[in-house]
VOMARFI-394001 format. One line per 3 residues: their letters; for each residue x, y, z of C-alpha. Coordinates in steps of 0.2 Angstrom, whole numbers, plus 5000, padded with zeros to 4 digits. Layout:
! residues N
A	X/Y/Z | ...
END
This chain:
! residues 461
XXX	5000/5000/5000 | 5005/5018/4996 | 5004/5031/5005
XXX	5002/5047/5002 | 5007/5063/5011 | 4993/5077/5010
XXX	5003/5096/5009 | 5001/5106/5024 | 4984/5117/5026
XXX	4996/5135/5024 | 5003/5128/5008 | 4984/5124/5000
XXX	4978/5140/5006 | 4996/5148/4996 | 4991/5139/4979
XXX	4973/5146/4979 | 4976/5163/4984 | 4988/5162/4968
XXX	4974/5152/4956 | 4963/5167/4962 | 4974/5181/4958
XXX	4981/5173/4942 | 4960/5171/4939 | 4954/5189/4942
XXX	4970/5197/4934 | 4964/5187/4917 | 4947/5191/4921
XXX	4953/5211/4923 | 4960/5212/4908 | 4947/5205/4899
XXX	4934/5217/4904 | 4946/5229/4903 | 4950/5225/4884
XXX	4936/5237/4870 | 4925/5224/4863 | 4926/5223/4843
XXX	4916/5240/4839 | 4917/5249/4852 | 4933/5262/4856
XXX	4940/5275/4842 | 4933/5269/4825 | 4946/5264/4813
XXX	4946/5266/4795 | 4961/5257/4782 | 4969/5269/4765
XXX	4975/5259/4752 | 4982/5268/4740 | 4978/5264/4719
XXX	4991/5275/4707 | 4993/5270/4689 | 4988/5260/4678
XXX	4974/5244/4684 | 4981/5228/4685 | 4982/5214/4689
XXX	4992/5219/4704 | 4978/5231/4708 | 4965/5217/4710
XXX	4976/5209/4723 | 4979/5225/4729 | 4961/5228/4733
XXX	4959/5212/4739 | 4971/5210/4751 | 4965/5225/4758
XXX	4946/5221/4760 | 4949/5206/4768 | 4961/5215/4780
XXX	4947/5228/4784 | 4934/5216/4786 | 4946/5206/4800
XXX	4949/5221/4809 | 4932/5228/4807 | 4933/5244/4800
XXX	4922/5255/4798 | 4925/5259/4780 | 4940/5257/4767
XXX	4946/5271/4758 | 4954/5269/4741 | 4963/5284/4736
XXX	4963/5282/4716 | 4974/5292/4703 | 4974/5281/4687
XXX	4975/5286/4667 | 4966/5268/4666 | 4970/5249/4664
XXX	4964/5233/4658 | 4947/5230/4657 | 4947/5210/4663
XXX	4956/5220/4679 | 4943/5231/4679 | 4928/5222/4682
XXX	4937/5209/4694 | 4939/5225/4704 | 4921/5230/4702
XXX	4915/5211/4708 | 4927/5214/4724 | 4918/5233/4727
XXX	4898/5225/4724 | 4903/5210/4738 | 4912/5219/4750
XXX	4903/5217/4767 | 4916/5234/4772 | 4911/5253/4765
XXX	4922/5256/4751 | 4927/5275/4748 | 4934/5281/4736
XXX	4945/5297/4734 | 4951/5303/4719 | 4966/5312/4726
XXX	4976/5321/4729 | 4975/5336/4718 | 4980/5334/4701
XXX	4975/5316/4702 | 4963/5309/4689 | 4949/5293/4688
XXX	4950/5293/4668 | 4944/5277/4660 | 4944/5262/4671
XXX	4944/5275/4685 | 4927/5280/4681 | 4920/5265/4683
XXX	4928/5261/4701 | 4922/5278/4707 | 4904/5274/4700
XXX	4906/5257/4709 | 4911/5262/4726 | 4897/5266/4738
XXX	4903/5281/4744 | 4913/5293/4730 | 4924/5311/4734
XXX	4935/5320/4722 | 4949/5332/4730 | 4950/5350/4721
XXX	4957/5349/4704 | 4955/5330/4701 | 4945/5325/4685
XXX	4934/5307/4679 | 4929/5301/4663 | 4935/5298/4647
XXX	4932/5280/4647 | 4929/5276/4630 | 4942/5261/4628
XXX	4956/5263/4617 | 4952/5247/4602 | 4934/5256/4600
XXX	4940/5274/4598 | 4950/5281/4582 | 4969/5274/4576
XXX	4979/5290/4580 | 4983/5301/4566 | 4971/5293/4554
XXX	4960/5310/4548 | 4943/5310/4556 | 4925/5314/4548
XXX	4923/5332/4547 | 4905/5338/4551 | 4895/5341/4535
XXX	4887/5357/4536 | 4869/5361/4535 | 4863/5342/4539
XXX	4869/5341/4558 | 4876/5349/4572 | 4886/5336/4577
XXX	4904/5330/4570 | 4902/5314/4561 | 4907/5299/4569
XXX	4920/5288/4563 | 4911/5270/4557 | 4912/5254/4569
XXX	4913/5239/4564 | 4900/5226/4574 | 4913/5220/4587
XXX	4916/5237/4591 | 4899/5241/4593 | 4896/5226/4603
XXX	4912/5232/4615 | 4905/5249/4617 | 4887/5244/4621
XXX	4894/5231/4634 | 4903/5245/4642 | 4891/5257/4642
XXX	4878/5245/4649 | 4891/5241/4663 | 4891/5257/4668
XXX	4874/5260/4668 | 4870/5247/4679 | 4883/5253/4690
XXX	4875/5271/4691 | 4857/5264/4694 | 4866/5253/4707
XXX	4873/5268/4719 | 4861/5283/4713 | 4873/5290/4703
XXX	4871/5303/4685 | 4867/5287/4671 | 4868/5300/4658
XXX	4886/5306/4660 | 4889/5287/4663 | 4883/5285/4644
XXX	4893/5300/4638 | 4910/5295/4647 | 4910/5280/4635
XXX	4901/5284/4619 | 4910/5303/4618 | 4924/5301/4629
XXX	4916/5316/4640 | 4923/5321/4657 | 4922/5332/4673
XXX	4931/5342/4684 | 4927/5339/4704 | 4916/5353/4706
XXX	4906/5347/4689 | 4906/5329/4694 | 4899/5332/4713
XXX	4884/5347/4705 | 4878/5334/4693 | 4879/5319/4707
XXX	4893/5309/4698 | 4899/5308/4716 | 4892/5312/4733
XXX	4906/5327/4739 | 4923/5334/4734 | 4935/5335/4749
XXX	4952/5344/4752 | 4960/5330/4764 | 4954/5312/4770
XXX	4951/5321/4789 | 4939/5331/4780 | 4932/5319/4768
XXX	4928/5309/4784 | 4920/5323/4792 | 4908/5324/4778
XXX	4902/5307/4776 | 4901/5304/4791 | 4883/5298/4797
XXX	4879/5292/4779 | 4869/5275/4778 | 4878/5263/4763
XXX	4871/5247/4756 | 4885/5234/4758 | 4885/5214/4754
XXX	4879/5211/4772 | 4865/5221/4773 | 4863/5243/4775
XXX	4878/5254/4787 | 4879/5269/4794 | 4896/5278/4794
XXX	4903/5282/4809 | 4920/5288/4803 | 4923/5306/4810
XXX	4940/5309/4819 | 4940/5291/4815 | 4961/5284/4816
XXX	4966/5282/4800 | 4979/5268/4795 | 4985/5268/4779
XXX	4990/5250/4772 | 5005/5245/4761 | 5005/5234/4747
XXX	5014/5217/4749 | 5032/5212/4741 | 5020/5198/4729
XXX	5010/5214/4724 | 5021/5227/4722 | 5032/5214/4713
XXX	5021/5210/4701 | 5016/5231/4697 | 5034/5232/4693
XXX	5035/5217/4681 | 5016/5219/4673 | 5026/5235/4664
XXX	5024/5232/4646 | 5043/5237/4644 | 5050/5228/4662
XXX	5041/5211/4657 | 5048/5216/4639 | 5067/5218/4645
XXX	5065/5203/4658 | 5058/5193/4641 | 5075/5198/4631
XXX	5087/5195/4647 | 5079/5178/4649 | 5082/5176/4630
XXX	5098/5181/4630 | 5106/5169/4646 | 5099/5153/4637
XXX	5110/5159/4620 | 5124/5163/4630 | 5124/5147/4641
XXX	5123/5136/4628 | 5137/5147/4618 | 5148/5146/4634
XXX	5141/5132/4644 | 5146/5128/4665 | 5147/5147/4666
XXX	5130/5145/4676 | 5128/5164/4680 | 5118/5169/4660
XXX	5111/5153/4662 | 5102/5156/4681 | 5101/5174/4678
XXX	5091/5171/4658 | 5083/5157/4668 | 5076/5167/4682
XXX	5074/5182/4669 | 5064/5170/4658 | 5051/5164/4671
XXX	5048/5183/4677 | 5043/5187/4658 | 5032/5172/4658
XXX	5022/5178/4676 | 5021/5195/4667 | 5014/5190/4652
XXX	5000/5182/4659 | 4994/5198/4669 | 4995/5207/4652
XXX	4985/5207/4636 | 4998/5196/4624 | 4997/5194/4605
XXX	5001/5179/4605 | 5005/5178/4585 | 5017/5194/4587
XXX	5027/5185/4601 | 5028/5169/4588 | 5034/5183/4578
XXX	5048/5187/4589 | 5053/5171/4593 | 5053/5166/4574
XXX	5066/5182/4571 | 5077/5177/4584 | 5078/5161/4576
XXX	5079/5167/4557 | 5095/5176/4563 | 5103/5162/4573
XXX	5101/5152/4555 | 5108/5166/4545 | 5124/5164/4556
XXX	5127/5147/4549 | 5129/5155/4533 | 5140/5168/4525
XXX	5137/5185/4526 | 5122/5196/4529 | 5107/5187/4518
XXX	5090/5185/4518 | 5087/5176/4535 | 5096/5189/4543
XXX	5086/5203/4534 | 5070/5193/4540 | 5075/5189/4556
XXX	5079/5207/4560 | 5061/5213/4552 | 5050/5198/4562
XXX	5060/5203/4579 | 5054/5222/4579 | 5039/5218/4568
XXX	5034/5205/4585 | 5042/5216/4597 | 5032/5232/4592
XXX	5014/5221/4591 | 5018/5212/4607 | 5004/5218/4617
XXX	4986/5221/4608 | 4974/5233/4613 | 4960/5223/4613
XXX	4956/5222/4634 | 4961/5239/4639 | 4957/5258/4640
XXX	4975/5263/4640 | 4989/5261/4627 | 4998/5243/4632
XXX	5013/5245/4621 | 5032/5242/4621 | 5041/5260/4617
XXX	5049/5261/4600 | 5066/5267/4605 | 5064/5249/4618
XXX	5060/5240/4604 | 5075/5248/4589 | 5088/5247/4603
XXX	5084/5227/4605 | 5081/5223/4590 | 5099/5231/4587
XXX	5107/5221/4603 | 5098/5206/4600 | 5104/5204/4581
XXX	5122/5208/4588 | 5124/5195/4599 | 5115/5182/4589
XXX	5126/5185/4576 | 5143/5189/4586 | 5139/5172/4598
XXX	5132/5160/4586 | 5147/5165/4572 | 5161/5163/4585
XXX	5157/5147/4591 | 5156/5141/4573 | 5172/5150/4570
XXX	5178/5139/4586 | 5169/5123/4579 | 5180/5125/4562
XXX	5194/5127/4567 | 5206/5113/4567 | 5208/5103/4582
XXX	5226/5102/4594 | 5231/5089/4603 | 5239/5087/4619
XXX	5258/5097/4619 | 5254/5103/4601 | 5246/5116/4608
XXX	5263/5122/4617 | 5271/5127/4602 | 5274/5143/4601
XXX	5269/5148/4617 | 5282/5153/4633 | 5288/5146/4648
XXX	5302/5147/4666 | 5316/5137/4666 | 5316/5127/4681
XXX	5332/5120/4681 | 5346/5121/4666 | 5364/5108/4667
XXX	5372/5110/4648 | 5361/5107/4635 | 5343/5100/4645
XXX	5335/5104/4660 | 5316/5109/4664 | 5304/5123/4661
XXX	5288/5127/4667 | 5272/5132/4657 | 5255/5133/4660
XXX	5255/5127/4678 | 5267/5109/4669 | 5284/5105/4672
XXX	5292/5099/4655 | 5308/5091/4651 | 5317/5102/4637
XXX	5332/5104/4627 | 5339/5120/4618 | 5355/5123/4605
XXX	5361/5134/4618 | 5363/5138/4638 | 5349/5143/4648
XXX	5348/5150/4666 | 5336/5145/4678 | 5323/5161/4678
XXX	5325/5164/4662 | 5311/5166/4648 | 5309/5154/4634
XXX	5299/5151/4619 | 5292/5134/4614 | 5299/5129/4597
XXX	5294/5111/4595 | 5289/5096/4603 | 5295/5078/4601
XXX	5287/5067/4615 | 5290/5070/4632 | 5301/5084/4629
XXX	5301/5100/4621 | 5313/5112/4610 | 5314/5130/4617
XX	5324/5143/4613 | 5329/5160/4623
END
């Protein structure tokens, strides 16, 4: 039997009080701590400048989620944008429409405009402010509009007002309507002017802040985010989860940074970065199959290569213009198997800045989604350089005639080692030879590698 010693009364009484204390400190604290709501409100900036993306998807995104988490009372997205891709675009909308948090957003600060794809995320947000000397509109997207300096209709006096309007094919028509309808619904949806929604895509009109909050385009203009608080503050919004009221005056404001994933892929979603990163990646493969175990073209064109492809994705790719490009690259690699500069080298050149230059298609966005013609001249220079400079010297290096073992010695210099009468030993290229010469050597010396016969080799001072 075991037995079993009980601790002394004064010892219990010691742990309890401590169970007790350790109890009603937690218990303290608790009560202490503001329940979710309560407390200072707090409202999340996010900041949306240039063109939409992909990026800005995730941006937005990222952000929501993080509002809704920390129950926010409203997320302000301060937008200055010439535009973006339409696919980008109404992922973004889908995001604003089923956002459980108030979206706000700000077109700021002065100077900043919401033209194109911005239009249409002001229209969508439940609340909409402009900052003095912002401007919307002009969301008429790029492949519907007029080719750049192509003459337009002139007006035909007497029978209208109204200049003429350039002829759309039916896909264009189709586009604009879709847009236009998009729009619309979105301006029926918060309240909002439907007939400057119309106008901003079918005559590319726009608005000053002033113009835009008199014709109820959006609900205030506002000189700072304190004060754009102050003014919406009290208004009830419809959000996914049902209707809110703001309570957002002298609300803290914390402002949110875009993630390494997200910023990364704003830099690289650049027409001309996903461009460059596209001909680096093409340039390591050539030069590590040129100059193979050199690793470094090979990693760096490797990771290069892979950075192009992610970027690619996130933009609008003509797919036939970068068969184009590759096709050039390899019409030049061909024309350096042959003498001089012919007819694959001529075509090569042409279908490298012919892809280059039509790389990214219009179709799918509001803005110009180009490579710049002095990017595209200086690569096409560089890369019909080093296809013809790489590929010819390692055919030149592939013709010439092999040498074998000490043959290659001759002609080439060494250190005499050690020298007795007519022989002794000499050093070259990190080898210790035996070797004779017609006449005295000193150890130290210099000599020249005139022949080899075997082991041993000829040299003269």
């Amino acid at each position: 039997m075991v037995r079993t010693t009980a601790p002394p009364p004064r010892a219990r009484v010691w742990v309890l009080s401590a169970f007790a204390a350790f109890a009603a400190a937690i218990l303290a604290l608790t009560l202490a701590a503001p329940a979710p709501g309560q407390g200072k409100a707090r409202v999340y900036v996010t900041e949306v400048s240039g063109a939409i993306g992909v990026s800005t998807v995730r941006q937005l995104e990222l952000a929501i989620a993080m509002a809704r988490s920390d129950q926010a009372a409203a997320l302000i997205v301060r937008l200055d944008t010439p535009g973006g891709l339409v696919s980008a675009t109404r992922d973004l909308i889908k995001q604003m429409v089923a956002s459980p948090v108030p979206i706000v957003v700000y077109v700021g600060p002065s100077g900043a405009q919401a033209a194109s794809a911005g239009t249409f995320i002001v229209y969508a947000a439940h609340v909409a402010a402009m900052a003095p000397g912002t401007n919307l509109g002009a969301a008429t997207p790029i492949e519907i509009g007029g080719l750049p300096g192509l003459p337009q209709p002139q007006r035909q006096p007497g029978k209208d007002d109204k200049p003429a309007q350039p002829q759309q094919t039916t896909a264009q028509t189709k586009a604009i309507n879709d847009v236009v309808a998009l729009l619309r619904s979105l301006a029926q949806l918060r309240g909002r002017n439907v007939e400057f929604a119309e106008k901003a895509v079918r005559e590319a009109a726009t608005l000053t802040a002033d113009e835009a909050a008199k014709q109820g385009v959006v609900d205030t203009t506002a000189v700072s985010l304190q004060d754009l608080l102050a003014r919406i503050d009290g208004r009830k919004v419809a959000v996914a989860g049902g209707e809110q009221t703001l309570t957002v005056k002298g609300a803290e404001i914390v402002t949110l940074t875009p993630d390494f994933r997200t910023r990364l892929l704003s830099v690289i979603s650049n027409p001309n970065v996903a461009f460059i990163l596209l001909m680096v990646g093409i340039y390591g493969i050539i030069l590590e199959f040129w100059n193979p175990g050199s690793l470094v073209a090979g990693t760096v064109g490797g990771i290069s290569l892979i950075l192009a492809l992610i970027a690619l994705s996130a933009l609008p790719v003509n797919y036939g213009a970068l068969g184009l490009l590759l096709l050039g690259i390899g019409l030049m690699v061909g024309e350096a198997f042959t003498p001089g500069i012919g007819v694959l080298g001529i075509g090569g050149v042409l279908a490298f800045a012919a892809g280059a230059y039509f790389l990214f298609e219009g179709a799918g966005s509001d803005i110009e989604v180009a490579v710049s013609l002095p990017l595209v001249v200086g690569t096409t220079l560089t890369t019909a350089l080093l296809v013809f400079g790489v590929v010819a010297a390692a055919l030149q290096a592939r013709r010439r005639p092999p040498v074998m073992g000490g043959e290659r010695l001759i002609g080439e210099t060494g250190q005499v080692v050690d020298w007795q009468g007519d022989s002794g030993h000499v050093r070259t290229e990190g080898e210790i030879w035996a070797a004779r010469s017609e006449a005295p050597l000193k150890a130290g010396s210099t000599v020249r590698i005139v022949r080899r016969d075997g082991l041993t080799l000829y040299v003269e001072a």
